[in-house]
N, C-alpha and C positions, 0 to 999 in steps of 0.2 A: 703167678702168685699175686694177690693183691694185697693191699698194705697192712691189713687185720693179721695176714700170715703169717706175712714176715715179720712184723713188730709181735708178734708172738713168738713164732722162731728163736727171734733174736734172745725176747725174755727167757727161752725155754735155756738156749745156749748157757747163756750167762747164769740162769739156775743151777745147771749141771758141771759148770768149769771146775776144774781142779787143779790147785799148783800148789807147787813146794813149797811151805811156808820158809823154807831155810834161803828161799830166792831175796825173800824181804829182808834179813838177817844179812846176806850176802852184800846188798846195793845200801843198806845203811853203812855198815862197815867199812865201805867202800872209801870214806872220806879217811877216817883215822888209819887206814892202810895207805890211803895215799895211790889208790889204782884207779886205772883209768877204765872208763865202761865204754866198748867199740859196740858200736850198733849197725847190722846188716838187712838189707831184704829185698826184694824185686816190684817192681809193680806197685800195685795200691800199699807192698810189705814197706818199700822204699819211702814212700810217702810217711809209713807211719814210725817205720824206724828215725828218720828227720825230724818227724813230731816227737818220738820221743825222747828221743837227744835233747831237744829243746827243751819240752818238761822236767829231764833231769836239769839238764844246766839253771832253769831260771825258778821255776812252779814247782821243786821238790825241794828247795831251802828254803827257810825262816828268815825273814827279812833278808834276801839275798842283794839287796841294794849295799849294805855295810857290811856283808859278811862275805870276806875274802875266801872262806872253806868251803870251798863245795864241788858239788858232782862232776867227775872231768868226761863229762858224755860226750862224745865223738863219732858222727854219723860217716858211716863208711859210700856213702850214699852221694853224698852233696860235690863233691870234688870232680866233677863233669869232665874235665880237659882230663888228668889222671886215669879214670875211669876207663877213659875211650882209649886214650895211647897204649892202656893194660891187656885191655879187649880186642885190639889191632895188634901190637905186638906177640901178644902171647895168643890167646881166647879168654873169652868171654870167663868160664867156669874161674878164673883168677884173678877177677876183679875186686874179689877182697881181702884173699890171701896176702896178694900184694902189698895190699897198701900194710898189713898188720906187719909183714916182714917189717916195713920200713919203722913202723911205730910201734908198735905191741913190746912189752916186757911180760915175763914173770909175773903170772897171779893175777894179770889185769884179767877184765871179764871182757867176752862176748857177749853181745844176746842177738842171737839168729833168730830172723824173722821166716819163716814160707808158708804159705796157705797149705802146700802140698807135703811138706814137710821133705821134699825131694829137690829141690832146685840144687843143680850140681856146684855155683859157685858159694852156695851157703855150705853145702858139706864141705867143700874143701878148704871154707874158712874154719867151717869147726874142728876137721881134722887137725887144721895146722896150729889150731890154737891150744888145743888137747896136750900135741908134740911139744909145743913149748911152756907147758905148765900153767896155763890158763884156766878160767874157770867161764864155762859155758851154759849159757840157758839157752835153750831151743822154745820158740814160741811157733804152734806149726796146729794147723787143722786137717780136712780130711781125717785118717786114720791114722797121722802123726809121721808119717813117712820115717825115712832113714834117720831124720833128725833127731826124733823120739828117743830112739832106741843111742843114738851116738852122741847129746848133749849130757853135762850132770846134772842138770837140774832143767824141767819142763812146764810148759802151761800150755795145754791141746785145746782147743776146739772142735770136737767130734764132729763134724758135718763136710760133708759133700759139697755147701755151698761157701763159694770162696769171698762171693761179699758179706756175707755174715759171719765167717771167719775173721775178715778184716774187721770187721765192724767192733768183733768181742773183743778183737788184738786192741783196739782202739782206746775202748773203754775199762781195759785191762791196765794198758798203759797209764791211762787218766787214776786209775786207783793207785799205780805204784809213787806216781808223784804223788798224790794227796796224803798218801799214806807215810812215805819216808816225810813232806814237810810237818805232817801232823806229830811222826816219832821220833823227831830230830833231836839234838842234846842241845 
């Protein structure tokens, strides 16, 4: 593929995306609810789950330098020592499960990352989040895998190709900050 393609591709992708606009509704609310948003993924998902944690935390508030209220984004991702002792201990498929055992409440949100929409330890964080009254978005490409179907709220990138998935995840992300600091109270 050479660069004309893909940077078309990509354009095509992000033409065709579609999500639940009640995802927006959800992550604003977020704050006056007082829930905390866990973010998971693998791979380049991991990467952007981290970025997006971060974009909640600092680049989706309104002068977030003076304003103590804001998004308690939490990358399931970044905790390396944790991670491994979870994935050695137990497997790998429970390295996020885990940690929401220890942290997760009532109503907090997920947002599951997979290109595949299949990675085993993403479903079995959505599952366990579902069981304890959580509220989950699935962000997944491909054909949306298990995730699709097992999150309550989604945002797909229909393609085959998984760095172009990452890439819409990316600039997907980049609009929910812009968007929540642009709609903030």
């Amino acid at each position: 593929m050479n660069w004309n393609e893909y940077k078309n591709l990509i354009a095509e992708l992000l033409d065709k995306l579609v999500f639940d606009k009640e995802i927006l509704r959800i992550l604003k609310d977020s704050i006056k609810n007082n829930q905390k948003i866990f973010i998971a993924g693998n791979g380049g998902s991991a990467a952007n789950a981290a970025h997006l944690s971060c974009d909640l935390s600092l680049g989706a508030n309104k002068d977030w330098k003076e304003n103590s209220n804001r998004y308690k984004a939490i990358p399931l991702t970044e905790n390396t020592p944790y991670l491994l002792a979870i994935a050695n201990d137990t497997d790998y498929s429970q390295v996020f499960k885990q940690q929401l055992i220890n942290l997760a409440s009532k109503n907090d949100i997920l947002i599951a990352i997979s290109g595949s929409g299949n990675s085993p330890n993403i479903l079995e964080a959505v599952q366990y989040s579902k069981e304890k009254g959580m509220i989950t978005i699935g962000i997944s490409g491909y054909d949306g895998g298990k995730l699709k179907k097992l999150s309550d709220f989604n945002v797909h990138v229909e393609s085959m190709c998984m760095e172009a998935c990452e890439d819409v995840h990316c600039v997907f992300s980049h609009f929910l900050a812009t968007w929540l600091r642009e709609n903030s109270d």
